[in-house]
C-alpha positions as CSV (number, residue, x, y, z in Angstrom):
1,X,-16.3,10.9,0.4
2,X,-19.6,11.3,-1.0
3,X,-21.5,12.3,2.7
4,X,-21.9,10.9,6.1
5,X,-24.4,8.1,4.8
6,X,-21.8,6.5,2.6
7,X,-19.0,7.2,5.3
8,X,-21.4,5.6,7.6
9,X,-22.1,2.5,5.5
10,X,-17.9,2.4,4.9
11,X,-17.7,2.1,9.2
12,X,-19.7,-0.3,9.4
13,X,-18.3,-2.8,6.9
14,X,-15.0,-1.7,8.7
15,X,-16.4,-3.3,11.6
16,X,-17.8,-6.3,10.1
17,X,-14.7,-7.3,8.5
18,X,-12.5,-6.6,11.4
19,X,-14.8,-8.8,13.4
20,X,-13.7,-11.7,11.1
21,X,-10.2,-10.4,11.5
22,X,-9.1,-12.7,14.4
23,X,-11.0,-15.7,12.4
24,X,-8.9,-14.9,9.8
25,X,-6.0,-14.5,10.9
26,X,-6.7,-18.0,12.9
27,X,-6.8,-19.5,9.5
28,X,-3.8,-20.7,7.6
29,X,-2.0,-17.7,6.7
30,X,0.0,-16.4,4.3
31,X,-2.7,-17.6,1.0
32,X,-6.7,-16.8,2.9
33,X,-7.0,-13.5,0.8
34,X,-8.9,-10.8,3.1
35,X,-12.5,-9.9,3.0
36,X,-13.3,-8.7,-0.7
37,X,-10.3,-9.1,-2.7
38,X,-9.5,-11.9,-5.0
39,X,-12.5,-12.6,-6.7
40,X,-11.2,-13.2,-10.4
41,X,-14.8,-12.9,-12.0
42,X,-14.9,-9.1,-10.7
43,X,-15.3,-7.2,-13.7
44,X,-14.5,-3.6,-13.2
45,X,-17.3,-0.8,-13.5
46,X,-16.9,2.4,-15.6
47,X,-17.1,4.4,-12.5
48,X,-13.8,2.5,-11.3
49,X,-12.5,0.9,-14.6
50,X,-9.0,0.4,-12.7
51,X,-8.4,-2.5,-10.3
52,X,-6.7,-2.5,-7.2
53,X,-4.0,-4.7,-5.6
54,X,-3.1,-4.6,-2.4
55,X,0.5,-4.9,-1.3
56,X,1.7,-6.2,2.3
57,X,4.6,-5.4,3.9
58,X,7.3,-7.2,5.7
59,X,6.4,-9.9,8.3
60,X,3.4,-9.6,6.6
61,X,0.4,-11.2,4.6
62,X,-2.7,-10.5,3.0
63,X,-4.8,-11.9,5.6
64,X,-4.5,-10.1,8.5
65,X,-2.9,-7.0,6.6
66,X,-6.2,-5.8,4.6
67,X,-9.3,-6.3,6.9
68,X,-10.0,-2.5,6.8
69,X,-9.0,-1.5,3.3
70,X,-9.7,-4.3,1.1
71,X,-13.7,-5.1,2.4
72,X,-13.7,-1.4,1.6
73,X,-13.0,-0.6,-1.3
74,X,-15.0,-3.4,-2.5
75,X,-18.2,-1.9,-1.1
76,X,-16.9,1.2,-2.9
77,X,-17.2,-0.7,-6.4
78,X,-13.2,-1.2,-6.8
79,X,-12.3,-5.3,-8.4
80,X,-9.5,-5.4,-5.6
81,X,-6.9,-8.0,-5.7
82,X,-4.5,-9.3,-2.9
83,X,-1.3,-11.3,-3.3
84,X,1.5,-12.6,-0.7
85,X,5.2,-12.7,-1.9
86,X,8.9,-13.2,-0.6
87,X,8.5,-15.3,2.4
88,X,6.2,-12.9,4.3
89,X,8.4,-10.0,2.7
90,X,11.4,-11.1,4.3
91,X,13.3,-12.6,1.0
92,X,15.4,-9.8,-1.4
93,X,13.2,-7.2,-2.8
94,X,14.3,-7.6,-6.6
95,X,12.5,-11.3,-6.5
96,X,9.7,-9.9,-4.6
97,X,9.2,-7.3,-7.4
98,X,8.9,-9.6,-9.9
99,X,6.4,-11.5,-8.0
100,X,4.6,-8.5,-8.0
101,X,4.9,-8.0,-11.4
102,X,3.9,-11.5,-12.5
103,X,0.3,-11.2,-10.0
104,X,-0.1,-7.4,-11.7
105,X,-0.2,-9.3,-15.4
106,X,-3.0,-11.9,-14.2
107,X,-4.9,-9.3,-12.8
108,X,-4.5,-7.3,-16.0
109,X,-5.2,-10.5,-17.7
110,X,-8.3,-12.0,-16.3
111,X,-9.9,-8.3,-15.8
112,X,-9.0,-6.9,-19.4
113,X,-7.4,-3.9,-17.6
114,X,-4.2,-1.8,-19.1
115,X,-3.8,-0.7,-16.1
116,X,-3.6,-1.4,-11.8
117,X,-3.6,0.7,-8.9
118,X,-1.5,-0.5,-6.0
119,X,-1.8,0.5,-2.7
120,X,1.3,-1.0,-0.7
121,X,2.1,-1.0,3.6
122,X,5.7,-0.5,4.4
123,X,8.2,-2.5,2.0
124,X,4.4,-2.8,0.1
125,X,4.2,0.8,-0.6
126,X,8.9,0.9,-1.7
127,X,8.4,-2.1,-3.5
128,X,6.7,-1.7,-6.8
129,X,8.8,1.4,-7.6
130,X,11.6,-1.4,-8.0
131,X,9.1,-3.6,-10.2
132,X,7.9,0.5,-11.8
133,X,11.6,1.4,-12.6
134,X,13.4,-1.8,-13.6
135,X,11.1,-4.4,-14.5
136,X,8.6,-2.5,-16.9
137,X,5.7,-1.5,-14.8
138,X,5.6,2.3,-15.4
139,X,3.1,1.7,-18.1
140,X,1.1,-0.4,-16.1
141,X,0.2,1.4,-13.0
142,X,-2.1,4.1,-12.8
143,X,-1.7,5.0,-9.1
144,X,0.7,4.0,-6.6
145,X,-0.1,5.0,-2.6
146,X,2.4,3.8,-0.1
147,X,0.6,3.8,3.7
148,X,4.3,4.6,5.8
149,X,6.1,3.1,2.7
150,X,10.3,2.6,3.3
151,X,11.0,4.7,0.3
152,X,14.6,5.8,2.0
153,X,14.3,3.1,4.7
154,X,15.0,3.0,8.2
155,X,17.4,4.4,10.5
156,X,16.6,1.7,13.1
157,X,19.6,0.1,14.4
158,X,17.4,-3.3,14.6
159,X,17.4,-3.6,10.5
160,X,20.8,-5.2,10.1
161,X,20.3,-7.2,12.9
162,X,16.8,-8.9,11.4
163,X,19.1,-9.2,8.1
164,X,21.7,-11.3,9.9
165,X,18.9,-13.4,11.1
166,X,17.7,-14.3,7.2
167,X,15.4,-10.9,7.1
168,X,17.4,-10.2,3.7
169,X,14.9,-7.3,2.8
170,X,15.7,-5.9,6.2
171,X,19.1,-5.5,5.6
172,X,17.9,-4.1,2.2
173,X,15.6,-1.3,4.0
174,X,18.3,0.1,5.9
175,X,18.7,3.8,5.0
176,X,21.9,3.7,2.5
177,X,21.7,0.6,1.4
178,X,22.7,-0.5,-2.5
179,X,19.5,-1.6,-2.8
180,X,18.3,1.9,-2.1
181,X,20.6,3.9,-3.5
182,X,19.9,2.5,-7.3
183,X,16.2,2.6,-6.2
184,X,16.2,6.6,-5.6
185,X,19.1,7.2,-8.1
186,X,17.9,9.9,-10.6
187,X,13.9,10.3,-10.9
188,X,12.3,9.1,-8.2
189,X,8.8,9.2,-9.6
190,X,9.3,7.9,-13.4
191,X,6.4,7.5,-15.8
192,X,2.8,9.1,-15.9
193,X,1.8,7.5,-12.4
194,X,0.5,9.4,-9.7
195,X,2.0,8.6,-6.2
196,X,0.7,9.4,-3.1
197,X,2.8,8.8,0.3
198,X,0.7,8.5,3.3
199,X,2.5,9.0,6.6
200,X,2.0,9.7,10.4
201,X,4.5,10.6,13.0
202,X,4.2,8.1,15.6
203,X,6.1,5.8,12.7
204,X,8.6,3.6,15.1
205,X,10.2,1.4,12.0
206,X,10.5,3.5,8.4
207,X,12.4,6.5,10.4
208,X,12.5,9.4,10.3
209,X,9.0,9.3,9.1
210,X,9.3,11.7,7.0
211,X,12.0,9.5,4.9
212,X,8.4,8.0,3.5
213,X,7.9,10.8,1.7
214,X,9.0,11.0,-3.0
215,X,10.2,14.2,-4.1
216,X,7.9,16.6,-4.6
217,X,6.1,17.3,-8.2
218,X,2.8,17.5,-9.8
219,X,1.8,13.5,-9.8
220,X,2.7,13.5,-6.5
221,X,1.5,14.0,-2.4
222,X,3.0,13.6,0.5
223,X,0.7,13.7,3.6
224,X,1.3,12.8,7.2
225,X,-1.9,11.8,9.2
226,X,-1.4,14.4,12.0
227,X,-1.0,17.2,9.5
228,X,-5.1,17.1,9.3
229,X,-6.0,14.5,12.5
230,X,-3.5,16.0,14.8
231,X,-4.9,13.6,17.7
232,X,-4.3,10.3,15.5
233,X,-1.7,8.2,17.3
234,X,-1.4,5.2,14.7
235,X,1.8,3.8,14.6
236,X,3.5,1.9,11.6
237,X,1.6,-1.8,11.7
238,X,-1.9,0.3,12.7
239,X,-2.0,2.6,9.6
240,X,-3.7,-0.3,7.7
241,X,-6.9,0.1,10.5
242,X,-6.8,3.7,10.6
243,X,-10.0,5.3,9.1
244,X,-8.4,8.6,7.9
245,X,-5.8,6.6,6.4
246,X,-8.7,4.9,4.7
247,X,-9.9,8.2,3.3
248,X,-6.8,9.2,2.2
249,X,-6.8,6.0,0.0
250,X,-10.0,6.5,-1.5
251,X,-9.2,10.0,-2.6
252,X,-6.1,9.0,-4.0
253,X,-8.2,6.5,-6.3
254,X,-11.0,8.0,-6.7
255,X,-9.9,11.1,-8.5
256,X,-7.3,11.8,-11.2
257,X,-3.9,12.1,-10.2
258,X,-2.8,11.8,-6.3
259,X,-4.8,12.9,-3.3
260,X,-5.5,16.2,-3.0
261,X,-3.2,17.7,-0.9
262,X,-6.3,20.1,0.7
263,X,-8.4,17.0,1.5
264,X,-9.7,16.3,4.9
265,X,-10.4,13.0,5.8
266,X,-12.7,12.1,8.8
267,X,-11.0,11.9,12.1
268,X,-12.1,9.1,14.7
C-alpha cells in the first residue's frame, strides 16, 4: 500500500467493477474474461516485469470470480491474465493442470516473460502446485498465493457426494485422497517460488481452515484474515471480494518473496 490516496483510488475501481459484476456474470460465462485481464498487447512495466494469472476455483469461472482482484491489479500496473479450465473445475485436476500450464506458456509467450505469478481461489490456489511439481512449472512461477486454497482438502462429508454426481475434482479434494497424498508427498513447497496461503476462519468448504495452510519455511506465509481483521466474516466464495484479502495479494506481489507475515492490510 503506498497511502490512503492510492488505497482510495484501489476502492473505488473495486466498486466500479463490481458494479459491472452482475452484467457480467449475465453474459455468457465461463470465456467473458473479468474487468482488466486478458489484454494480450499488455506489455509488462519494470516496476511489475512479472505477469499475473488469475486462477478460479471449482464451480467456477473467470467472470464472476475476479471482479475485485483482476480490475485491481491492473490499476496497480500488473499485465494480468485470466483463463477457465476443467469444466468449471469440476473435471480431474491432473488435466486441469495442464490446462494451466499450456495458458502459463502463452502468457509467457506473447509477453516475453520467464516467469508468472499466479494467484489461485480454492482448487485455483492447490492446483498449480500439481502443474509446479509434475508438469515442469517450478521454474516458471515466481509467486504462487492461494486465497482458502484446498492444499489438504476438505473434511466435508458433501465432497464424495459431488464426486458421484461427475464433480471428479471433488472426490479428488477430499482430505486423504490419492490425488492428495502424491501432491503433499515429500516437499511441499519445491523450487525457488514464494507461496503465500491466505485464509480466514469462517471457511465452510476447505476444512479445517487451517488445512489451507504449506509447511512452514522461508519462501513461505501462511495468514488467516482474522489474525489482523479479527471482525472479517468472509466465508470461502467471498474471499475473492474481500478488501484485506486484496491487500494481502498485492503485498504478496509486490515485494520479494511472500507477504510479510507483519503486514497489516486495511480492514473494511
Amino acid at each position: 500500500m503506498r497511502g490512503s490516496r492510492t488505497w482510495g483510488a484501489l476502492v473505488v475501481a473495486a466498486v466500479l467493477a463490481l458494479s459491472a459484476a452482475g452484467t457480467a456474470a449475465a453474459q455468457t460465462a465461463p470465456g467473458v474474461p473479468p474487468p482488466g485481464a486478458n489484454d494480450w498487447d499488455c506489455v509488462p512495466s519494470p516496476a511489475h516485469p512479472v505477469p499475473v494469472v488469475l486462477v478460479h476455483g471449482t464451480f467456477g469461472d473467470m467472470t464472476v470470480s475476479w471482479n475485485l482482484i483482476s480490475p485491481a491489479l491492473a490499476f496497480n500496473g500488473y499485465c494480468v491474465f485470466a483463463l477457465d479450465y476443467g469444466n468449471r473445475g469440476t473435471g480431474r485436476i491432473e488435466d486441469s493442470a495442464a490446462d494451466l500450464a499450456t495458458f502459463v506458456e502463452r502468457v509467457r509467450a506473447e509477453t516475453g516473460s520467464a516467469r508468472v505469478s499466479l494467484v489461485g481461489h480454492s482448487q485455483g490456489g492447490m492446483m498449480p502446485r500439481h502443474y509446479i511439481k509434475f508438469l515442469g512449472g517450478k521454474d516458471d512461477v515466481d509467486d504462487l498465493i492461494g486465497l482458502v486454497p484446498s492444499n489438504h482438502g476438505t473434511t466435508t462429508p458433501l465432497a464424495p457426494y459431488a464426486g458421484d454426481f461427475g464433480c471428479v475434482s471433488c472426490d479428488q479434494q477430499t482430505a486423504g485422497s490419492s490425488f492428495l497424498s502424491d501432491l503433499n508427498a515429500g516437499d511441499e513447497t519445491p523450487g525457488s517460488i514464494s507461496y503465500t496461503q491466505v485464509t480466514t476462519r469462517y471457511d465452510e468448504v476447505v476444512t479445517p481452515y487451517r488445512s489451507a495452510y504449506l509447511e512452514p519455511g522461508p519462501r513461505t506465509t501462511n495468514v488467516t484474515l482474522q489474525d489482523r481483521c479479527p471482525l472479517d466474516l468472509t466465508d470461502h466464495l467471498g474471499i475473492v471480494y474481500d478488501p484485506a484479502a486484496l491487500g494481502w495479494v498485492l503485498n504478496a506481489l509486490g515485494r520479494p518473496g511472500p507477504a510479510d507475515p507483519t503486514f497489516r492490510p486495511r480492514c473494511i
